[in-house]
Structure formats: structure tokens, C-alpha cells
BALOBA-1460 file (C-alpha; in Angstrom, 3 decimals):
// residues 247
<rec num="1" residu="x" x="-40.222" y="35.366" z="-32.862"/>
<rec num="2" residu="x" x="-41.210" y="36.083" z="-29.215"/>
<rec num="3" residu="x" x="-43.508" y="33.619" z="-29.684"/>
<rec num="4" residu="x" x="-41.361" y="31.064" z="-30.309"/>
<rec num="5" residu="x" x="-39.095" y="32.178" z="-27.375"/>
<rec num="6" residu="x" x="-42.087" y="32.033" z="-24.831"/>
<rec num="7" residu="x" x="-43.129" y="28.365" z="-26.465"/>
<rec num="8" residu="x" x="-38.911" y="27.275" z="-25.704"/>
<rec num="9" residu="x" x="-38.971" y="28.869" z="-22.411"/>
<rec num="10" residu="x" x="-42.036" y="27.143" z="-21.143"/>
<rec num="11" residu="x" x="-40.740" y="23.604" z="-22.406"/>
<rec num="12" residu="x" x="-37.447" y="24.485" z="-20.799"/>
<rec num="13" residu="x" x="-39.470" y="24.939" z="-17.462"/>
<rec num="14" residu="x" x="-41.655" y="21.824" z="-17.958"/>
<rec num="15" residu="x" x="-38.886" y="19.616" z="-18.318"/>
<rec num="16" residu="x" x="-37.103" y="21.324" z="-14.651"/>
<rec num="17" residu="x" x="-40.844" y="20.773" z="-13.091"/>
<rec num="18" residu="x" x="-40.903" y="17.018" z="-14.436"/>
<rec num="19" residu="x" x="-37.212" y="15.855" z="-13.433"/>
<rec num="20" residu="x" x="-38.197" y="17.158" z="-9.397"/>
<rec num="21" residu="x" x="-41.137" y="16.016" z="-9.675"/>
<rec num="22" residu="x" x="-39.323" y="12.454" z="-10.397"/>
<rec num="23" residu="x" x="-36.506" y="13.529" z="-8.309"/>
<rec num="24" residu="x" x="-38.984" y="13.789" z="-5.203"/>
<rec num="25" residu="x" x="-40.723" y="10.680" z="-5.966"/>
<rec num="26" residu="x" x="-37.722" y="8.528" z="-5.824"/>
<rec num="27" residu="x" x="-36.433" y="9.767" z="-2.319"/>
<rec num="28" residu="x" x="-39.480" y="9.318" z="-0.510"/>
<rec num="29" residu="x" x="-40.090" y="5.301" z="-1.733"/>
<rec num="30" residu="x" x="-40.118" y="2.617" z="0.518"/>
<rec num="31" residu="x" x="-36.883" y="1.584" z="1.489"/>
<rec num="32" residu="x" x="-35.497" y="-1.929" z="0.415"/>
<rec num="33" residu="x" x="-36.120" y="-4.667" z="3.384"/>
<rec num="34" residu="x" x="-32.609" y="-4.986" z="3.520"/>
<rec num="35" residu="x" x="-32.090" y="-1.738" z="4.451"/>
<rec num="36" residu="x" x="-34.829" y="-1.556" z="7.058"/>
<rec num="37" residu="x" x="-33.424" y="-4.146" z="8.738"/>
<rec num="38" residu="x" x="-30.102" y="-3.954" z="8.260"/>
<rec num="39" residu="x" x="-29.115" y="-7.032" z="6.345"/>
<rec num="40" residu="x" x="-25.723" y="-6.629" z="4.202"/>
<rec num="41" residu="x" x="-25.595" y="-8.961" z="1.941"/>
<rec num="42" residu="x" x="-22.324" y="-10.745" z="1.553"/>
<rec num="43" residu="x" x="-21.682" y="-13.959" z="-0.935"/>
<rec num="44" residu="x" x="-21.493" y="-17.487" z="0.504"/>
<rec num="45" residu="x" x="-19.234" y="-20.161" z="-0.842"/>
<rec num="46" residu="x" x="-22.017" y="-21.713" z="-2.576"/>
<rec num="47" residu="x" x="-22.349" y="-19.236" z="-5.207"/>
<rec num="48" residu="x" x="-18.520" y="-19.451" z="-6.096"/>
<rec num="49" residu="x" x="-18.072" y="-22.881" z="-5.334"/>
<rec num="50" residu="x" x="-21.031" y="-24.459" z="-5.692"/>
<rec num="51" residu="x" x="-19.706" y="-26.487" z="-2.063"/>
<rec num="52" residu="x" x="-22.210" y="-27.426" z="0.213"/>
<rec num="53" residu="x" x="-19.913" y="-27.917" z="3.223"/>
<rec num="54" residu="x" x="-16.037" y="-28.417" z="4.080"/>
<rec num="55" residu="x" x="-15.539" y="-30.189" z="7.027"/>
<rec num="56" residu="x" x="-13.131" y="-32.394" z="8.374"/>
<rec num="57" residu="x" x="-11.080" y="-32.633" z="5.206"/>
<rec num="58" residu="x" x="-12.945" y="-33.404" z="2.643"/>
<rec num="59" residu="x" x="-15.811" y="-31.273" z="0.578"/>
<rec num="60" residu="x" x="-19.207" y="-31.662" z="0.444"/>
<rec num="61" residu="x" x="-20.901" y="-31.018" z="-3.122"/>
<rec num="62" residu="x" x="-24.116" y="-32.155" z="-4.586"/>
<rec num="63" residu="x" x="-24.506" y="-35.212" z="-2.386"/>
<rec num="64" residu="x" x="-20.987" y="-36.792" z="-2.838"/>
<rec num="65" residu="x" x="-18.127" y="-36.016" z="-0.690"/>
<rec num="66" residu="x" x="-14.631" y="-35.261" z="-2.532"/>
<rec num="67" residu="x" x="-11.627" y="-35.895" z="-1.187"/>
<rec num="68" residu="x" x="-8.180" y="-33.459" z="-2.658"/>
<rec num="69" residu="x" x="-4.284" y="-34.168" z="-2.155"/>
<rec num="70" residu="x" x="-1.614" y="-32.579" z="-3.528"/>
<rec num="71" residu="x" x="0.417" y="-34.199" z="-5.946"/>
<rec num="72" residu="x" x="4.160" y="-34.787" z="-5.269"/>
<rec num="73" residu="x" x="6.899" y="-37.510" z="-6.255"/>
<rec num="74" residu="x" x="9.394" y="-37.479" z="-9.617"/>
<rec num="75" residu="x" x="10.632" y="-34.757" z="-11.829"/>
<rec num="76" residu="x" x="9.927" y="-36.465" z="-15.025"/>
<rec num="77" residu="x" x="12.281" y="-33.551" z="-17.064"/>
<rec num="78" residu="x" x="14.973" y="-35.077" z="-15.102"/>
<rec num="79" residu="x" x="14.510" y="-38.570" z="-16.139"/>
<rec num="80" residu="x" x="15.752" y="-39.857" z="-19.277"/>
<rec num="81" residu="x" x="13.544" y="-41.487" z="-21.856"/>
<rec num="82" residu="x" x="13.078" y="-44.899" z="-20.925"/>
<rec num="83" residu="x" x="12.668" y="-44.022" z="-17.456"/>
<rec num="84" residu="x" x="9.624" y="-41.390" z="-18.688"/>
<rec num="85" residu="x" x="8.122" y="-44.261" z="-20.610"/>
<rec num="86" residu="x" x="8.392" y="-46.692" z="-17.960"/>
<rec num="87" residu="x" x="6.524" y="-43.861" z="-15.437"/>
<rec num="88" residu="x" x="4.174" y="-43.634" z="-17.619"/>
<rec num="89" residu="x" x="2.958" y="-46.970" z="-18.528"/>
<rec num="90" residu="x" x="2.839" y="-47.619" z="-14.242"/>
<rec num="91" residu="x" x="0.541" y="-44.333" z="-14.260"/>
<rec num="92" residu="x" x="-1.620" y="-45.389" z="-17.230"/>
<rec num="93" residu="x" x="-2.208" y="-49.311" z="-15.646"/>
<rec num="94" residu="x" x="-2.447" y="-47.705" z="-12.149"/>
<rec num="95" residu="x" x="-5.574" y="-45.354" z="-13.239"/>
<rec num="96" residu="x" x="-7.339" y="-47.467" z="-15.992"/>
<rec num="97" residu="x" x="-8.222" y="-49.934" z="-13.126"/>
<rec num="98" residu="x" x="-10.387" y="-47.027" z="-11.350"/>
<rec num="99" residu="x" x="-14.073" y="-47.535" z="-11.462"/>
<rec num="100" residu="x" x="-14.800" y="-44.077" z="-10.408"/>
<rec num="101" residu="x" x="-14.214" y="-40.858" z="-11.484"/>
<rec num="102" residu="x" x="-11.189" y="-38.790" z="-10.537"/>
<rec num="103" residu="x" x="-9.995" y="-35.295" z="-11.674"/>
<rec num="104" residu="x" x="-6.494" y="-33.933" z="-11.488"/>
<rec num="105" residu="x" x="-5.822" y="-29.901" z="-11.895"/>
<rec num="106" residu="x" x="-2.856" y="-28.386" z="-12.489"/>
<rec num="107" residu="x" x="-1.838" y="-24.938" z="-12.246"/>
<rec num="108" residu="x" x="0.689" y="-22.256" z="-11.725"/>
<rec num="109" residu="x" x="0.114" y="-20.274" z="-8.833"/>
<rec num="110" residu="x" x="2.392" y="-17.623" z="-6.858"/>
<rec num="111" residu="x" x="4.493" y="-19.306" z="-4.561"/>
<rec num="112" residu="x" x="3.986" y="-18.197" z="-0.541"/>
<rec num="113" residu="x" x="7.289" y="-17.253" z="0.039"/>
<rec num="114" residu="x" x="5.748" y="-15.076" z="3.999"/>
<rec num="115" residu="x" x="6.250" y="-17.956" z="6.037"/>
<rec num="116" residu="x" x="10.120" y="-18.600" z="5.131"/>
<rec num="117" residu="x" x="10.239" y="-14.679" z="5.694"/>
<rec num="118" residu="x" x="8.382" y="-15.060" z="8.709"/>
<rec num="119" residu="x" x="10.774" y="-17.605" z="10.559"/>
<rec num="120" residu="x" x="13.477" y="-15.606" z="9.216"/>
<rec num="121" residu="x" x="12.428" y="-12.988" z="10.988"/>
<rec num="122" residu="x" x="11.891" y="-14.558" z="14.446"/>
<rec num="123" residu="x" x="15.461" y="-16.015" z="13.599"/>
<rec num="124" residu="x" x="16.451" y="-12.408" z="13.735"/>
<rec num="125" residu="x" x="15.304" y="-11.174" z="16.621"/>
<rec num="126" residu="x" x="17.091" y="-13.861" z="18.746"/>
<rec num="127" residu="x" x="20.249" y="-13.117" z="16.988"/>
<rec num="128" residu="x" x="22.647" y="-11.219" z="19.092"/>
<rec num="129" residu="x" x="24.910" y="-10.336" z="16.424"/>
<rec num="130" residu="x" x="24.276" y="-7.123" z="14.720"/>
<rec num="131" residu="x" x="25.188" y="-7.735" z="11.382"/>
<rec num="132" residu="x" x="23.942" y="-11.179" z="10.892"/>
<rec num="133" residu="x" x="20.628" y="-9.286" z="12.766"/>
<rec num="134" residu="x" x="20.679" y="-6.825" z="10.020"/>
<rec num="135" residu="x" x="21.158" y="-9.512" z="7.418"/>
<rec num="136" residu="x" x="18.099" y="-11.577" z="8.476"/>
<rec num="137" residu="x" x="15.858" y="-9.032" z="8.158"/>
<rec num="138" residu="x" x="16.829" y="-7.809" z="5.114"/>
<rec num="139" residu="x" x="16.764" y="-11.324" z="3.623"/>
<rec num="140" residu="x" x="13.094" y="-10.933" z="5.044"/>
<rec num="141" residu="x" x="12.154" y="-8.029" z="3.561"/>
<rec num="142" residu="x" x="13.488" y="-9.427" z="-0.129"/>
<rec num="143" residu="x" x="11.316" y="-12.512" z="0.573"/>
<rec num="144" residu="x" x="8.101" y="-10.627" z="1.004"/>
<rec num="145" residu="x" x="8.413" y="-8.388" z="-1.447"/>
<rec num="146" residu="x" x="9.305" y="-11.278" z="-4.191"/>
<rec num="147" residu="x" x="5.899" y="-12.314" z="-3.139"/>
<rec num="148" residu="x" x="3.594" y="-8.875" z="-3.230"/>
<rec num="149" residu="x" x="5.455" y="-8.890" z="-7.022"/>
<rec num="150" residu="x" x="4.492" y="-11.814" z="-7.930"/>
<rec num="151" residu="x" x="7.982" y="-12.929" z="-8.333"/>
<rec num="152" residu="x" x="7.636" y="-16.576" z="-7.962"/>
<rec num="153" residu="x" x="5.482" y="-19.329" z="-9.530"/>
<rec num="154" residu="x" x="5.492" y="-22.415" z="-8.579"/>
<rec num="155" residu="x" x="3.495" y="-25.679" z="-10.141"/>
<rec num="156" residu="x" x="1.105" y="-27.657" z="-8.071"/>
<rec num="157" residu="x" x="-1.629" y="-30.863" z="-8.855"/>
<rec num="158" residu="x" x="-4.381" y="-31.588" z="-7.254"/>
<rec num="159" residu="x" x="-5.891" y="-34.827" z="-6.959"/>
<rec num="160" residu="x" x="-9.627" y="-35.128" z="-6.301"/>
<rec num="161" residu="x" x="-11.543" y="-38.553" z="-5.765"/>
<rec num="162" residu="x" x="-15.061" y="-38.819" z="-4.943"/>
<rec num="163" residu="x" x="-17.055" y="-40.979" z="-2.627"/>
<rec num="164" residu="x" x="-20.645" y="-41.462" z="-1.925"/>
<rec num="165" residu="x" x="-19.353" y="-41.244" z="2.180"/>
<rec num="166" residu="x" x="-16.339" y="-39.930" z="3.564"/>
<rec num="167" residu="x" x="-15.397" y="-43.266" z="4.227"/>
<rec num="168" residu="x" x="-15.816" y="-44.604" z="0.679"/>
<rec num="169" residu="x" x="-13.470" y="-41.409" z="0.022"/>
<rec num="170" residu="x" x="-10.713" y="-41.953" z="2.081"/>
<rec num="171" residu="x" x="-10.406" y="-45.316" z="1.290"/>
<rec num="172" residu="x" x="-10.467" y="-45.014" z="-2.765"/>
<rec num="173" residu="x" x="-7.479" y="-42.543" z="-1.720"/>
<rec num="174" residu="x" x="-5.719" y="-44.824" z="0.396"/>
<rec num="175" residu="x" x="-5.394" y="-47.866" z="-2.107"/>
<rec num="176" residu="x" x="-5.043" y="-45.080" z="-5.060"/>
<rec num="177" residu="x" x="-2.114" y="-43.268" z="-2.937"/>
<rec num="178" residu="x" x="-0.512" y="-46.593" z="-2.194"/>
<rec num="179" residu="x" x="-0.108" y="-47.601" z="-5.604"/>
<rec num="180" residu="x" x="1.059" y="-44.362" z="-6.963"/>
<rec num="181" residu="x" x="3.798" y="-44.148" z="-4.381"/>
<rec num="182" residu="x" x="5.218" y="-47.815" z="-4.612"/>
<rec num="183" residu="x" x="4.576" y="-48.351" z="-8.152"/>
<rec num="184" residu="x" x="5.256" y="-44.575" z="-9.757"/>
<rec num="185" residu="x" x="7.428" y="-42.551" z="-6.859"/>
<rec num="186" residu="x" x="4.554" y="-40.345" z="-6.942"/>
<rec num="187" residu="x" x="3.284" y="-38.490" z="-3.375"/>
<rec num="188" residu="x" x="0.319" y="-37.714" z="-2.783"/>
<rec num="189" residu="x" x="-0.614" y="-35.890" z="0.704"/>
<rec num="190" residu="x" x="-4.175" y="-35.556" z="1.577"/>
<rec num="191" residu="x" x="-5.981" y="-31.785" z="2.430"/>
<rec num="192" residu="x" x="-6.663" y="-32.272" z="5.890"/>
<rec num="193" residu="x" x="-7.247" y="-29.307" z="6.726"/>
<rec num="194" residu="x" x="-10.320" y="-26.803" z="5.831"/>
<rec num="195" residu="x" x="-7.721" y="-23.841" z="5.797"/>
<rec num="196" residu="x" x="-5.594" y="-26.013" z="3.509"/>
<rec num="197" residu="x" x="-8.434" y="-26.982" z="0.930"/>
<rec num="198" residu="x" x="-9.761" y="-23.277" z="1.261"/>
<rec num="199" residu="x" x="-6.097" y="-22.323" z="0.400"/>
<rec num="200" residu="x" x="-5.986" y="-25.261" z="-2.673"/>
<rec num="201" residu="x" x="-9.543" y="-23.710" z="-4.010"/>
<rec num="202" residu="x" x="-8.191" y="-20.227" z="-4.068"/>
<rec num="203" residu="x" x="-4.560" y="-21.380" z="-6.285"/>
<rec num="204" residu="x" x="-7.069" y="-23.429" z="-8.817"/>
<rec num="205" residu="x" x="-9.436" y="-20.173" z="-8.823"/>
<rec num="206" residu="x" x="-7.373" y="-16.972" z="-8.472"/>
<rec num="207" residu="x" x="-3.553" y="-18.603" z="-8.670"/>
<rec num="208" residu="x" x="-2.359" y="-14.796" z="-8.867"/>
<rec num="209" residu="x" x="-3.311" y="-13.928" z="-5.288"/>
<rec num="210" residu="x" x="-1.340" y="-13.350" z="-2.973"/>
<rec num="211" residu="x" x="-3.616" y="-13.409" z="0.227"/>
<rec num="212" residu="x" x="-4.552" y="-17.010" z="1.546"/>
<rec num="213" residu="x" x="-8.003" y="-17.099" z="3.266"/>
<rec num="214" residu="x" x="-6.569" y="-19.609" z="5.867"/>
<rec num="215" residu="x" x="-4.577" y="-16.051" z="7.143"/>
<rec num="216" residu="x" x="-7.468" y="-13.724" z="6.655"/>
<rec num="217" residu="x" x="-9.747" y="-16.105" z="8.549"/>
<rec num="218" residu="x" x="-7.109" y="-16.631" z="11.386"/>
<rec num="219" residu="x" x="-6.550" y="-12.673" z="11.390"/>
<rec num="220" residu="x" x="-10.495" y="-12.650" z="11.709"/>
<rec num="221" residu="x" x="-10.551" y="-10.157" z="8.728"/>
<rec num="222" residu="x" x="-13.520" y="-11.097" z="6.376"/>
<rec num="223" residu="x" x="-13.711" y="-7.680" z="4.166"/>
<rec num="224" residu="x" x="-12.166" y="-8.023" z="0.687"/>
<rec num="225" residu="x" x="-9.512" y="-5.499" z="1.809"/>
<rec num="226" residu="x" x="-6.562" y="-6.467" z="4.262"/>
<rec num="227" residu="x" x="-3.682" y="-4.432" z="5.533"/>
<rec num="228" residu="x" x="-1.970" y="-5.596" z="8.801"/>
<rec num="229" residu="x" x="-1.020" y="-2.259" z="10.360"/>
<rec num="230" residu="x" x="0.696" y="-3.463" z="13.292"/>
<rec num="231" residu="x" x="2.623" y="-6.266" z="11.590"/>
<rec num="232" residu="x" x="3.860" y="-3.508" z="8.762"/>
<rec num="233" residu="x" x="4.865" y="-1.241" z="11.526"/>
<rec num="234" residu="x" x="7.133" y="-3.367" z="13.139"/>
<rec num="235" residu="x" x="8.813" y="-4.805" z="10.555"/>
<rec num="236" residu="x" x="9.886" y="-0.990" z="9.140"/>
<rec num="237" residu="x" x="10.965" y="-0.343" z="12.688"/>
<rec num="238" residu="x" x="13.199" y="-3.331" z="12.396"/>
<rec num="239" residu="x" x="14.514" y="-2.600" z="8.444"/>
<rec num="240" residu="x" x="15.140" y="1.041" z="10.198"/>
<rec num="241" residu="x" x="17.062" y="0.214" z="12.938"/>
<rec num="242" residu="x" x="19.102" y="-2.266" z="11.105"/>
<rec num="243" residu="x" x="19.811" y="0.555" z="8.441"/>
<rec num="244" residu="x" x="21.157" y="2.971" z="11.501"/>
<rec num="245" residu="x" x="23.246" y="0.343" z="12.938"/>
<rec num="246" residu="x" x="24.935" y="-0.361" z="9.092"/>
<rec num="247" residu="x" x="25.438" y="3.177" z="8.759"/>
């Protein structure tokens, strides 16, 4: 019997003598080259996007350069029957004459109800009546926070035609957008911006975020993280003071 306990106790300290052993080992390797040097590795668009470049309004990818628009024009729940039919058959002989591809992507994305708050807010602090003062901001504050819930949706398309040059791009678009709006009341409005088709990407990949990298960028935040500290304190300043002036 004490046998066996001496044979358990020595295993027991074996295994303790092993583990530091390994312990030790792994604290004193080599350090990773990124960590010598200092490199953090972040992720570029190309390995969400697979984009080459956005520039100048249109997007680079895999040699072509694509051209997106939002999608605008008719309600066709409104319209009676005839008149859907009659859309539709303009739509139908508009985009069977293409001799290229062309995508269109609809989604549902939360609608961006800051910058209404935002004006609403500047409209407020040039108002010199209290009460309507009070008002504004309150209106504001319902505004934003419909958006960090998530409160609205809203239904976008986006149009994307290809070219082998930007100018082979923008013209396909100009003939295509021409007939859609004279033949089939239908708008579309090209991206022109790289904020605006960063923006576009985001509702197509994440359509439940609230944060548009156009603002982060402009902000000059990058980390995945964002909290305006500044802009939060002032605008519970204002909520307060309008709250003291009701009461």
C-alpha cells in the first residue's frame, strides 16, 4: 500500500515537473515578427470586398470598373393593374436590349434618421423661444434614439453596371438611366461619392448597422468601437436644460 502511494506521488510530481518544463519553454520562444516590429495587423477592403480600388465614383474589381446608383422612381403598390403591367413590359424591353451584364440588389436596411436630428438640432439652438427650443430638441432626441433601436427600415436598390473603363461605365449608365426615367418613371442617381458607395456596401453587407463609415472616416475613428464623447455630452446638457426650463 505505501508502495503504491510513493508510485502516485512520484507521477503526481512528474506531471508538475513536465507542465513547467513546457510552461518555460513557451515564454522564452522567439517572438512573432509582427511583434518585434510592431506591425498590427488590421483587414483591408480586399478581403471583405474583394475591391481593388474606389475612386472617383466608381469601383475597381478584378480588372473591370463598376459603376452603382440608387434606384428611385414609382411606387408600383400604388398603381393599379394595368398601370403595373404596362411598367413592367417598358422595364422588361428596356433591359433585354443590354449586351452586358448588370446586377440589381435590394435590401432593407435601417434608415439614418441622425442627420434630420442633426439639423433639428442646429434649428434649436437658433430658436429664441423656449418652448419651441425645448421641443426641437426633444424631437431630436426621439429621432436618434428611433435609430440606435433600430426603429426604422427603409427599402433601397442598387443598380450596378460594369465597364471595361470608367468611361465605357458611365456611359452604359447614361443611355440605361435615360431610358428608365423617360420610358418607366424610374430614377436612378449615380454613387459619386467614395463615402456614398462605402455607405451603399455597408446597407447590402451589414443593413442592421447603424454606424456609416463615411462618419467614422470623417470623425477619423478607424477602431471597430465608436463613442462620440463630446457630441453625447452636449446634447444631455441641452435635453437637461430644456427639462429645467419645462419644469
Amino acid at each position: 500500500m505505501l508502495f503504491l502511494g510513493l508510485l502516485f506521488g512520484t507521477c503526481i510530481l512528474l506531471g508538475v515537473v513536465l507542465i513547467l518544463c513546457s510552461n518555460k519553454k513557451k515564454y522564452n520562444e522567439e517572438p512573432s515578427s509582427d511583434l518585434k516590429t510592431g506591425i498590427e495587423k488590421t483587414v483591408n477592403i480586399k478581403d471583405v470586398f474583394q475591391i481593388d480600388e474606389i475612386y472617383n465614383g466608381l469601383i475597381k474589381e478584378l480588372g473591370q470598373y463598376l459603376l452603382l446608383a440608387k434606384i428611385e422612381g414609382t411606387n408600383f403598390s400604388v398603381l393599379s393593374e394595368i398601370e403595373q403591367d404596362a411598367r413592367e413590359s417598358e422595364l422588361i424591353e428596356i433591359l433585354s436590349r443590354l449586351d452586358y451584364p448588370y446586377r440589381f440588389i435590394s435590401n432593407t436596411c435601417v434608415a439614418d434618421t441622425s442627420k434630420e436630428a442633426q439639423k433639428i438640432i442646429e434649428m434649436a439652438d437658433l430658436t429664441t423661444n423656449e418652448n419651441l427650443r425645448m421641443y426641437r430638441i426633444l424631437y431630436a432626441g426621439v429621432l436618434e434614439q428611433m435609430r440606435l433601436d433600430r426603429a426604422v427600415l427603409t427599402q433601397q436598390t442598387i443598380m450596378v453596371i460594369p465597364g471595361s473603363t470608367p468611361e465605357e461605365a458611365r456611359e452604359r449608365f447614361s443611355i440605361l438611366a435615360s431610358s428608365l426615367r423617360e420610358r418607366a418613371a424610374i430614377i436612378a442617381t449615380p454613387l459619386s461619392r467614395t463615402e456614398d458607395i462605402y455607405d451603399a456596401l455597408q446597407d447590402i453587407l451589414t443593413p442592421d448597422k447603424i454606424i456609416r463609415p463615411s462618419k467614422i472616416a470623417q470623425d477619423g475613428v478607424l477602431e471597430p468601437i465608436h463613442f462620440y464623447g463630446k457630441e453625447v455630452e452636449n446634447f444631455v446638457q441641452k435635453i437637461e436644460e430644456a427639462a429645467g426650463n419645462a419644469g
